[in-house]
C-alpha positions in Angstrom: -20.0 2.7 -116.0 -18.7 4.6 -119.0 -15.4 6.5 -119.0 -15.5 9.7 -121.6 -12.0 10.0 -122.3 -10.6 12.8 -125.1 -9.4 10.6 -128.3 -6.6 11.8 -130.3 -9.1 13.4 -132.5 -10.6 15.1 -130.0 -13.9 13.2 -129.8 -15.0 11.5 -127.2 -14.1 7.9 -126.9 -16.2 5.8 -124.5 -14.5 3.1 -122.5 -16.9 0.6 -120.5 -15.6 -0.2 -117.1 -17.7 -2.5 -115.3 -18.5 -3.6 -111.7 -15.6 -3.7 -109.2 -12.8 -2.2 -111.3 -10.4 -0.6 -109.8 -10.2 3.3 -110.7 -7.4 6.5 -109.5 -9.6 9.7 -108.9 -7.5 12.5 -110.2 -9.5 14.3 -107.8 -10.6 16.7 -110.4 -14.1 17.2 -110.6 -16.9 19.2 -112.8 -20.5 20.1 -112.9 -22.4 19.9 -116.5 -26.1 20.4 -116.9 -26.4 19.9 -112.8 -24.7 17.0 -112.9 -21.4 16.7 -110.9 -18.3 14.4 -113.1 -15.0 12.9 -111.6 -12.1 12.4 -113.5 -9.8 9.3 -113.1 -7.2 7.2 -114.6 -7.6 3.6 -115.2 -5.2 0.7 -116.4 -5.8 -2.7 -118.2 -2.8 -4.7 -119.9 -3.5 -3.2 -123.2 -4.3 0.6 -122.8 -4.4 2.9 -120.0 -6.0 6.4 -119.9 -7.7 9.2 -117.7 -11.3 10.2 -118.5 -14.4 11.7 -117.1 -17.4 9.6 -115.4 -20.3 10.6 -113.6 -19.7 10.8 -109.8 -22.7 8.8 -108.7 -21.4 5.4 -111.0 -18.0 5.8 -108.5 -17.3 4.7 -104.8 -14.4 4.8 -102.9 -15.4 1.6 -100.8 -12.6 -1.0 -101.4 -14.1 -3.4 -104.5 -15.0 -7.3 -103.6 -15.2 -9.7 -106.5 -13.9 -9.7 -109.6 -13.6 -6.8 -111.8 -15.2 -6.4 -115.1 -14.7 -4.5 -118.6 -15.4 -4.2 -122.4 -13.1 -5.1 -124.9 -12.6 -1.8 -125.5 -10.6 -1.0 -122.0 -7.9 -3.6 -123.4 -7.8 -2.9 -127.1 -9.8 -0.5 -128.9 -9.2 -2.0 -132.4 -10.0 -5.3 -131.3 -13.4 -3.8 -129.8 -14.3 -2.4 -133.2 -12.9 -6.0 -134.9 -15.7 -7.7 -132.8 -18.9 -5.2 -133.0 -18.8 -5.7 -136.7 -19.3 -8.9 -136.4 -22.4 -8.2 -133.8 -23.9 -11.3 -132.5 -21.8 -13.8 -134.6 -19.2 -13.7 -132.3 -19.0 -14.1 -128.4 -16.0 -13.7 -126.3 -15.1 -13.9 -122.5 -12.0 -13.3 -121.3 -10.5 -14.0 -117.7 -7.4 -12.3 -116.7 -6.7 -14.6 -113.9 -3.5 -12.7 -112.9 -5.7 -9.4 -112.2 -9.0 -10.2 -111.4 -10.3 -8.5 -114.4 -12.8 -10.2 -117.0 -13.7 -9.0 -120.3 -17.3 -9.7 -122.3 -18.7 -9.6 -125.9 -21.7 -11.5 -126.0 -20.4 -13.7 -123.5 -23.9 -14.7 -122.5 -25.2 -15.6 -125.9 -25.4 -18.9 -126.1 -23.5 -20.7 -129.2 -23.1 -23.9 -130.8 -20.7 -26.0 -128.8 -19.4 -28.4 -131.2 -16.5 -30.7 -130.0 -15.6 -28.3 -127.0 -18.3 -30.7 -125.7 -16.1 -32.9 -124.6 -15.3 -30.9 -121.7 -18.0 -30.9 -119.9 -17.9 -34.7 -120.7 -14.9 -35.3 -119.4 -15.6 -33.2 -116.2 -19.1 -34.6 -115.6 -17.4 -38.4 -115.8 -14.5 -37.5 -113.7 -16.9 -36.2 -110.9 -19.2 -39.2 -111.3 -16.7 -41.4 -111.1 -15.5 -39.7 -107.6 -18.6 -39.6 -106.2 -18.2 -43.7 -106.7 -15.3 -43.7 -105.4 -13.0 -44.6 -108.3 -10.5 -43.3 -110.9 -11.1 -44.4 -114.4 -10.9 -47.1 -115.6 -8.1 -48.3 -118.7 -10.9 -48.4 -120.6 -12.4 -45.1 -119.9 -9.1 -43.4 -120.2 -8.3 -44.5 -123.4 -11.8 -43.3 -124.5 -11.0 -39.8 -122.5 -7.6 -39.6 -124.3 -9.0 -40.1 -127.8 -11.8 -38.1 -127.0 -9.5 -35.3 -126.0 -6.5 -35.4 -127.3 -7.6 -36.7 -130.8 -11.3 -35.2 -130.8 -12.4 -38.6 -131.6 -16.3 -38.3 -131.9 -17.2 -42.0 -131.2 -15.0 -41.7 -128.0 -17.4 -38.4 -126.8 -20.0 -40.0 -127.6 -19.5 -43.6 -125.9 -18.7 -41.6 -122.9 -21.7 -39.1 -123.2 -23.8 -41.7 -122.8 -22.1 -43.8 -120.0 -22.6 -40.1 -118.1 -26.3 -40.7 -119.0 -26.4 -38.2 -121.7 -27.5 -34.8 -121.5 -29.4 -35.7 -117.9 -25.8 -36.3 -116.7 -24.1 -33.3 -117.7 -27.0 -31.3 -116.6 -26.7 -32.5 -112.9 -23.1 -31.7 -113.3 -23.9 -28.0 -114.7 -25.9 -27.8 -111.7 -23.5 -29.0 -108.7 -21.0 -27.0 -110.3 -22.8 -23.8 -110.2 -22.5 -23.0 -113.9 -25.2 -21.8 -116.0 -25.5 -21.4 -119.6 -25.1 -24.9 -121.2 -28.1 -26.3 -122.5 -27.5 -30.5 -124.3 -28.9 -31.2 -127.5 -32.5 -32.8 -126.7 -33.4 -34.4 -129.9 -31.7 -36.9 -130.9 -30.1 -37.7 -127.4 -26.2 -38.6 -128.9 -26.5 -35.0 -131.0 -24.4 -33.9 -127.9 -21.8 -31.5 -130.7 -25.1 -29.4 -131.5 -25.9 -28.4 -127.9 -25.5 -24.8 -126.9 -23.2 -22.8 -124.3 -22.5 -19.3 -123.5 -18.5 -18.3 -123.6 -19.7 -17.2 -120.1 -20.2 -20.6 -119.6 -17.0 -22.4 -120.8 -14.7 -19.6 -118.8 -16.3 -20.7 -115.1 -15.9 -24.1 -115.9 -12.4 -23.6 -117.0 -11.4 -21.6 -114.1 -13.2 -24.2 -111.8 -10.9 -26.6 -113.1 -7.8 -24.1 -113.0 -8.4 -23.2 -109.6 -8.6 -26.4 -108.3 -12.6 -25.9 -107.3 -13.5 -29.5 -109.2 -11.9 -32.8 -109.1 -9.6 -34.4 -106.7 -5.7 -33.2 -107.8 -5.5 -36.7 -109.6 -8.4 -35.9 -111.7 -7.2 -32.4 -112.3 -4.3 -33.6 -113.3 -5.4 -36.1 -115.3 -7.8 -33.8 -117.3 -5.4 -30.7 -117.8 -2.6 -33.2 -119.4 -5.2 -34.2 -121.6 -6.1 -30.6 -122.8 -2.6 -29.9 -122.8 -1.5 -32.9 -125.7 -4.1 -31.8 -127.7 -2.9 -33.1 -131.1 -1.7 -30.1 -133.4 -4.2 -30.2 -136.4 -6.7 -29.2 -133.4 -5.2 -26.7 -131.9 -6.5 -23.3 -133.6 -7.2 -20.2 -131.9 -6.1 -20.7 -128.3 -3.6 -23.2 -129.4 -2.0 -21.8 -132.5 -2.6 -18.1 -132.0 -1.2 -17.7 -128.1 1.8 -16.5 -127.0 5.3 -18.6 -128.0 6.1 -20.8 -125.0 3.1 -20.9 -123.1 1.3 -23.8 -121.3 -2.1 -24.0 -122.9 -5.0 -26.4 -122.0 -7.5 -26.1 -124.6 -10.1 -27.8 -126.6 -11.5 -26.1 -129.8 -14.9 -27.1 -131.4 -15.9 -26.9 -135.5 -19.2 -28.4 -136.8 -22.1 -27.7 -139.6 -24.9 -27.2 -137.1 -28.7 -27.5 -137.5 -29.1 -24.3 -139.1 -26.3 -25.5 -142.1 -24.3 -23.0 -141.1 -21.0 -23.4 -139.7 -19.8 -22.8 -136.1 -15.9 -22.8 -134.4 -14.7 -22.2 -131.2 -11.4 -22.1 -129.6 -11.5 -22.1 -125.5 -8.1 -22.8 -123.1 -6.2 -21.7 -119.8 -2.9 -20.1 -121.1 0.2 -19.2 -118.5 3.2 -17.8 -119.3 5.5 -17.0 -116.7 3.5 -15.3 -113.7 0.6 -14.5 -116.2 -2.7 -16.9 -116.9 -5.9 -16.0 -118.1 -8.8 -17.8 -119.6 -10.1 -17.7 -122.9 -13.4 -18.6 -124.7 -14.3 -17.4 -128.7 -17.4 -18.8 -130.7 -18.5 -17.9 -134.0 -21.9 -18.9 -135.8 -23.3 -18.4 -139.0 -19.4 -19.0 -140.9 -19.5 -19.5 -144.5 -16.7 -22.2 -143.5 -15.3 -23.1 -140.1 -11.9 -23.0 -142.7 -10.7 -20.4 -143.8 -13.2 -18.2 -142.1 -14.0 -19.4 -139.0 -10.5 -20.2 -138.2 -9.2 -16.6 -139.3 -11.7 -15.0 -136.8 -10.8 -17.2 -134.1 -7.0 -16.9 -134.5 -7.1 -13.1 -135.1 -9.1 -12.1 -131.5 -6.8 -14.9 -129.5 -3.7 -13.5 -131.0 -4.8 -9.9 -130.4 -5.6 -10.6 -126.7 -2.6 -12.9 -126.0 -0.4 -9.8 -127.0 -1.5 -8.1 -123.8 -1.8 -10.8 -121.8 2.2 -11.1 -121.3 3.1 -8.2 -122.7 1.5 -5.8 -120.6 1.8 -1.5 -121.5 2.9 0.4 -119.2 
């Protein structure tokens, strides 16, 4: 549903509030051109407001699920930042703490680069549980590198003990996560396979919530995304709020295309706040300075209101 709500130059601004979230009816109402409007407030941690809605798009049944919104309900600068941009840039946003997510072009898929090694790591973990077994010294050494130091021969020793992209794909699947699809040709191309923010944010919140891996495992694989060495840490890991936990893995490659592609996805807390973050860019004339600069611009925007919330 839309929200008309009067701007400060008195033109209509449009706020998107999606399904589930949680509106106040003023109960003030209006009929235009036979059509009967409500009027009612509505909050997010970065703006708050009261605006006009068509009365069919509204229910006063209590809302299940999560709740979902533009970019625009949380900043509307930061909404305008990222339609200029268009398609080369997708974004998904979980507010754990509230329920609430936020989307732009979160189901567009993107090239994954070394946030890869995620799913790696989650689809050996689970393997080796259904087996039976932890990991072995060997294999964690190769996780730790692979994570911690994005070491590509690590990923790609371990992608293919997994049993390539046939591996991670049952993974994907017993999961319930759509939205990655592995690099086919050549098999060990596993950095130029593609995945929707979308994508990255349920797997991350899986993992957050405790919904995958035993707690050893969980453990195991947030410490990793935790000690991410510091010259890979951008976005989420440079541009978050001072003195939060942050479990993240970031992504920068020259893809098939000879473009340039970077990504920055995490699960921040602070305090009594967490939310989930995932930002890809495509088509960068450089993943450094301008990929980067994207990247560290929307997470530092959004971790503003994430523990900072107006009121």
């Amino acid at each position: 549903m839309v929200v008309y709500a009067k701007a400060s130059d008195d033109a209509a601004a449009q706020v998107h509030l999606g399904a589930n979230f949680p509106l106040t009816l003023t109960l003030k109402s209006a009929t235009v051109d036979g059509k009967v409007w409500d009027e009612a407030s509505w909050e997010t941690p970065g703006r708050h407001g009261t605006g006009w809605l068509v009365a069919s798009a509204v229910t006063t049944i209590q809302p299940t699920g999560l709740a979902n919104a533009g970019f625009d309900a949380l900043d509307a600068a930061l909404a305008e930042y990222l339609g200029d941009y268009k398609t080369r840039v997708g974004v998904e946003l979980y507010d754990v703490t509230r329920g609430v997510t936020y989307t732009y072009n979160a189901d567009r898929a993107y090239t994954v680069a070394s946030s890869m090694k995620v799913p790696i790591m989650l689809t050996l973990l689970t393997q080796l549980e259904a087996r039976g077994r932890g990991p072995t010294a060997g294999e964690l050494s190769l996780l730790t590198t692979m994570i911690e130091n994005s070491n590509n021969k690590s990923a790609s020793a371990l992608y293919a003990e997994i049993g390539y992209r046939t591996g991670v794909i049952a993974f994907m699947k017993k999961v319930g996560v759509a939205g990655l699809t592995p690099y086919v040709n050549p098999v060990g191309f596993w950095g130029w396979s593609t995945i929707t923010p979308g994508a990255m944010v349920s797997l991350l919140a899986l993992l957050n919530a405790g919904k995958i891996l035993n707690a050893t495992d969980r453990a195991l694989a947030l410490r990793l995304m935790e000690h991410v060495q510091l010259d890979q840490r951008v976005g989420v890991g440079d541009s978050s709020p001072v003195g939060a936990t942050i479990a993240l893995k970031d992504g920068w490659v020259e893809g098939p295309d000879d473009l340039y592609v970077m990504n920055s996805s995490g699960i921040v807390t602070l305090g009594a706040e967490t939310y989930i973050l995932a930002v890809y860019t495509v088509d960068d004339k450089s993943w450094n300075p301008e990929g980067f600069a994207i990247v560290r611009h929307i997470c530092k925007v959004i971790g503003s209101h994430m523990v900072a919330p107006t009121t």
